[in-house]
C-alpha angles and dihedrals in degrees: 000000000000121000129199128187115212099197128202150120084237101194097189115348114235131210077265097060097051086043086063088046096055102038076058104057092059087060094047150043092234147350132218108197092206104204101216100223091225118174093203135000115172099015092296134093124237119297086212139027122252100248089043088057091045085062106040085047085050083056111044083043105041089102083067112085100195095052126117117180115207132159124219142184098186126092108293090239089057092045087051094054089043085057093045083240120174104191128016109219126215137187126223128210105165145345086277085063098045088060106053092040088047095059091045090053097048095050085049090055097058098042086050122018093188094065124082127192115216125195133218118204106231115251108262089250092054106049107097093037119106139151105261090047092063091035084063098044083046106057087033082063095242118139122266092183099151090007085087146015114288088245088060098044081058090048090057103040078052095061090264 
């Protein structure tokens, strides 16, 4: 059985997100989304808790049926092991992104040969699509209808 980790903060996650995730589970046996715990990424905290964004990715992804949701705050190579994972799997939007993730494959293979780190080229509709981007439309009031799942666009229209 083959296991991928689709790694993010996810916060939240976007239709591009859960494009990545399915496109995923038709490579693989079965796929972990591992919810990285971080405190802060671009100068702001999360928009969402950990456990807030576990349950909003359960939700978006329960038509799935090889998708386990799990959050984590340890080095993504240790997180994998922990999951038994065999790939990590990454999404690209843009060069900005290949170079980043790049980077970041390149440090978890050498801190663990056995893992590789595959990329999905984001669907053309999603590629200029990210979290902080809909964070921003959505405190500013403005609509994410098709930016998220259904269940976050509630969440956000709720206050979140």
């Amino acid at each position: 059985m083959t296991t991928a980790i689709v790694p993010g903060t996810f916060d939240p996650i976007t239709s591009g997100h859960l494009d990545i995730i399915q496109r995923a589970t038709h490579l693989f046996d079965e796929v972990v989304v591992g919810v990285a715990a971080s405190k802060q990424k671009h100068g702001t905290g999360p928009l969402f808790s950990p456990r807030q964004r576990v349950e909003l990715i359960q939700q978006a992804t329960a038509h799935l049926s090889h998708v386990r949701v799990v959050s984590f705050d340890i080095l993504l190579i240790d997180f994998v092991k922990a999951q038994k994972g065999d790939v990590i799997v990454k999404g690209l939007r843009a060069m900005t992104d290949f170079e980043h993730e790049f980077q970041m494959a390149a440090l978890n293979g050498r801190m663990n040969s056995d893992v590789e780190t595959l990329f999905i080229m984001a669907a053309p509709e999603f590629m200029y699509l990210s979290s902080s981007a809909v964070k921003e439309i959505a405190v500013l009031g403005g609509p994410v209808t098709g930016l998220v799942p259904p269940c976050v666009e509630e969440a956000l229209r709720n206050g979140f």
